[in-house]
C-alpha positions in Angstrom: 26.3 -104.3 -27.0 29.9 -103.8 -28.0 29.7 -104.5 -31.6 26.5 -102.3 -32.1 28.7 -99.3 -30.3 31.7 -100.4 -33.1 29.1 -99.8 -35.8 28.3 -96.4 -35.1 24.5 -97.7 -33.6 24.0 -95.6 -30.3 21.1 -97.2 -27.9 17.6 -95.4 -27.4 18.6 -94.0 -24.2 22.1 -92.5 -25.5 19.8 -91.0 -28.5 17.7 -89.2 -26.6 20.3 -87.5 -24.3 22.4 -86.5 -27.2 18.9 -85.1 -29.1 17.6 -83.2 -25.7 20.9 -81.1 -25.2 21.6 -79.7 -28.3 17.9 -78.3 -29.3 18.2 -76.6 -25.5 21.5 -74.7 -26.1 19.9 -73.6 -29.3 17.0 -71.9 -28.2 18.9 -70.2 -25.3 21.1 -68.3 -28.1 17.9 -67.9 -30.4 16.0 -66.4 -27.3 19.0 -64.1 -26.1 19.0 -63.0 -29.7 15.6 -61.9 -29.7 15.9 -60.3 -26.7 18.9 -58.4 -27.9 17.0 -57.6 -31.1 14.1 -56.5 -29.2 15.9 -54.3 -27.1 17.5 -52.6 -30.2 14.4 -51.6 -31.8 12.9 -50.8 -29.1 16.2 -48.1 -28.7 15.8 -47.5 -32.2 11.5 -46.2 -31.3 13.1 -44.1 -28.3 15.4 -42.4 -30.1 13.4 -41.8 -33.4 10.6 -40.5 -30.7 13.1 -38.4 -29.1 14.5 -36.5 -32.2 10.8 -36.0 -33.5 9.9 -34.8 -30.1 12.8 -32.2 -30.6 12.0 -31.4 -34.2 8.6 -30.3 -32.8 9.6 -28.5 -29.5 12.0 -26.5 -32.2 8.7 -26.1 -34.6 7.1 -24.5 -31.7 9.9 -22.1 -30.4 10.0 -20.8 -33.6 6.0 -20.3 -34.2 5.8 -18.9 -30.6 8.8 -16.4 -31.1 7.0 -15.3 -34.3 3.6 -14.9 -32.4 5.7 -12.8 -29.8 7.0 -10.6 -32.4 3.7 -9.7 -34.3 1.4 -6.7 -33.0 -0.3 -7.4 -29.9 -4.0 -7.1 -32.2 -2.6 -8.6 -35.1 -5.3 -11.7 -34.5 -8.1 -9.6 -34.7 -6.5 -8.3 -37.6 -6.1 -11.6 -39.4 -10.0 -12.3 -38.8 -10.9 -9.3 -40.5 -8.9 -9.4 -43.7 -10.4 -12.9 -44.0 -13.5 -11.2 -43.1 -12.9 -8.7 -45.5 -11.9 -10.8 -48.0 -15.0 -13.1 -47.7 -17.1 -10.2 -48.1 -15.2 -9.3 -51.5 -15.6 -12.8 -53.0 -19.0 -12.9 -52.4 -19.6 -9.7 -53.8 -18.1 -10.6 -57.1 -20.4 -13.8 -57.1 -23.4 -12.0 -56.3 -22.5 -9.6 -59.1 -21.7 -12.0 -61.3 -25.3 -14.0 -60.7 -26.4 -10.4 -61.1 -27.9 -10.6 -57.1 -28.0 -7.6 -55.0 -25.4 -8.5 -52.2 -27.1 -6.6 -49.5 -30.5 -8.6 -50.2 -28.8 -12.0 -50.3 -26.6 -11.1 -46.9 -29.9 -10.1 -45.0 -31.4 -13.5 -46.6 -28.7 -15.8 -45.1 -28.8 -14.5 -42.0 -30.9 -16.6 -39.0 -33.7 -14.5 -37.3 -32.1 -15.4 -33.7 -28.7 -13.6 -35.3 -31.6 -10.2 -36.5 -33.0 -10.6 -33.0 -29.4 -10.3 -31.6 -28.4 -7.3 -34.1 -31.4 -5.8 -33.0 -31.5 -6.2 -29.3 -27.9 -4.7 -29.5 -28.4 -1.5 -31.6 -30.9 -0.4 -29.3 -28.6 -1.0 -26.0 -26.1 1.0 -28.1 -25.8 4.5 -26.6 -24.3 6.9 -28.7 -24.1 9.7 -27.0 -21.0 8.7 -24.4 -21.2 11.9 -23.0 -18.5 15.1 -23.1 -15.1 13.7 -24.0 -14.0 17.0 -26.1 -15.5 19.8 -27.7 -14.3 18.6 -31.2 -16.4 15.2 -30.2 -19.2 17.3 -28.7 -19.7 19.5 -31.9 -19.5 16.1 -34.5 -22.1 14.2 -32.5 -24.3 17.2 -32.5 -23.3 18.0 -36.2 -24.7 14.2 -37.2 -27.6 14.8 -34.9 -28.6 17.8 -36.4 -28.1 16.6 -40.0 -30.0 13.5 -39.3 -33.2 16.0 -37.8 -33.0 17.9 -41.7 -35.9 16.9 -43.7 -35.9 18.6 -47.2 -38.7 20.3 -48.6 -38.6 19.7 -52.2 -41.5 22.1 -53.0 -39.8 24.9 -51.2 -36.4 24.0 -52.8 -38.3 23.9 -56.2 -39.9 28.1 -55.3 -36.7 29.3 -54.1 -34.7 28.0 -56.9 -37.0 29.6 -59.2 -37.3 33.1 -57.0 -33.4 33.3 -56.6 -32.0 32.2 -60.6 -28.7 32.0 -60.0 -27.6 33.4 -56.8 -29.2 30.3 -54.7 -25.8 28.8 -55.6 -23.6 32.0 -54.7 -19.5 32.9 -55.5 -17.5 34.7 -54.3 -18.9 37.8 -56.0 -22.6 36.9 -55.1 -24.2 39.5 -52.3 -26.7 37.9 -50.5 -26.4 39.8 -47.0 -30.1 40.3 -45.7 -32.2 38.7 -48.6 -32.8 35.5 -46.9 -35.8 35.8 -44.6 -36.2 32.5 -42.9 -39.9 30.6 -42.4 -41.6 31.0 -39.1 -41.2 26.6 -38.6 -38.0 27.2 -38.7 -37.8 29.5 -36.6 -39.5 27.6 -33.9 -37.7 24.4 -34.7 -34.3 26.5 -34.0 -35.6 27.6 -30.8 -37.6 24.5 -29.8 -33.7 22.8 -30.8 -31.7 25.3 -28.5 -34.6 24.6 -25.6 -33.1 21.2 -25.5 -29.9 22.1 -25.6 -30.0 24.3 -22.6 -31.9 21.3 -20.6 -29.1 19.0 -21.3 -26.3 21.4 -20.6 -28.1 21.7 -17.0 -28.2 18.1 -16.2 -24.4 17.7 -16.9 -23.3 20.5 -14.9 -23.9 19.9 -10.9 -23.1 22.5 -8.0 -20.4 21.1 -5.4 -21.3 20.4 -2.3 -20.4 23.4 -0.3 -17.9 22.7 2.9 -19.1 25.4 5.6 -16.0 24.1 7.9 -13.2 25.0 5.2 -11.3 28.1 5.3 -12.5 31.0 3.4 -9.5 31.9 0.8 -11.0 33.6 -1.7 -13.3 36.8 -2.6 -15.6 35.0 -5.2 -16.6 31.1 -7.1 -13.9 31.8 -10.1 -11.0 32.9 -7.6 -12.3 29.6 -5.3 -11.7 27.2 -8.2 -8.7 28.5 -9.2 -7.2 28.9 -5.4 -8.4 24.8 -5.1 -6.0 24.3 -8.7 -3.2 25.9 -6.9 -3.9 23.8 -3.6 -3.9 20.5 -5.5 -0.6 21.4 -7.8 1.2 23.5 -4.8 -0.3 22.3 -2.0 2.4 20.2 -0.2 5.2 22.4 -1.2 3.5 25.9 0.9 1.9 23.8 3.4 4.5 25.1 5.9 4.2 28.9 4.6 0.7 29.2 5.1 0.8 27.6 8.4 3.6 30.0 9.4 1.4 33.1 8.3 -1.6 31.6 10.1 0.5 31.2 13.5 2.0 35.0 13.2 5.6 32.9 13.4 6.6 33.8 9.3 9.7 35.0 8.9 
């Protein structure tokens, strides 16, 4: 046994405690170094995740500040110039293809969307009611205008009786020539009729109060003494009490 250890030979047993040892402390320092590798990348993800998280809150500060800033309608805006637009380049298709664009637009649309249109332009009310008497006289300006149906034959005979003058200047007298047709007539009347029945279902009598104090002499000086009591009211309240009591000074 001592001249084998002399020549360098170790024994089975020595080999294999010499061989287990040093392949353990290896893969202890291989192992940590993963680990420590690991955790760097892993740092590395966070923080690359972290600045792109505040890249894109930044992104979306600015888009919100910019939404804040733009009018408060400005979306239905948008959709309409892209409406609009839409509507432009398919004009210049259709007249390019020579296609009527009002025929092909009623073509593409779906009879449940012409069922909608429909059932909405007859819920439509146009008359709203009285708003102003600028308002009142254009909505009965359109209706009226909408009620004219030309009569070309008569156009034709009073062109023909009048020459010139059915188109008059300023130096044209035509004061009393114009006698007007007896439908006419009865379509004016028949027109103001309406007019009058309308008026009367707008316009409702106040209840009358038989309790309330009687303040004025007649209905215009009542409305205008229940102005003054609504405006002045709780600034005299005291006055008129005083006169009622006999204690005014």
């Amino acid at each position: 046994m001592a001249a084998v250890e002399d020549l360098g030979v170790s024994s089975p047993g020595m080999a294999t405690s010499d061989t287990s040892e040093e392949p353990a402390s290896i893969t202890t320092e291989e192992m940590a170094a993963q680990k420590r590798e690991e955790r760097l990348r892993k740092f590395r993800e966070l923080h690359l995740k972290r600045n792109e998280a505040r890249k894109l809150n930044h992104q979306e500060v600015v888009e919100e500040d910019k939404r804040l800033k733009l009018p408060t309608n400005w979306e239905a805006k948008k959709a309409r110039l892209e409406w609009e637009l839409k509507v432009e380049e398919k004009k210049k298709e259709c007249v390019a293809k020579g296609e009527d664009y009002e025929r092909v637009k009623l073509l593409e649309i779906s009879a449940e969307d012409a069922e909608r249109f429909e059932r909405k332009r007859k819920k439509k009310n146009p008359d709203l009611g009285f708003s102003d008497y600028a308002a009142a006289q254009l909505r009965q300006y359109q209706r009226l205008t909408k009620q004219i149906r030309p009569d070309l034959e008569k156009y034709e005979k009073l062109r023909e009786e009048s020459g010139e003058d059915l188109f008059p200047t300023s130096n044209s007298l035509l004061h009393g020539t114009h006698v007007p047709c007896k439908e006419g007539v009865d379509r004016m009347v028949s027109d103001l009729e309406k007019q009058i029945q309308k008026r009367e279902k707008y316009s409702r009598r106040r209840s009358y109060n038989d309790d309330a104090d009687i303040d004025y002499i007649n209905e215009r000086n009542a409305k205008f003494n229940k102005k003054a009591e609504r405006f002045y009211g709780k600034y005299t309240a005291e006055i008129k009490q005083n006169l009622e009591r006999g204690t005014a000074v």
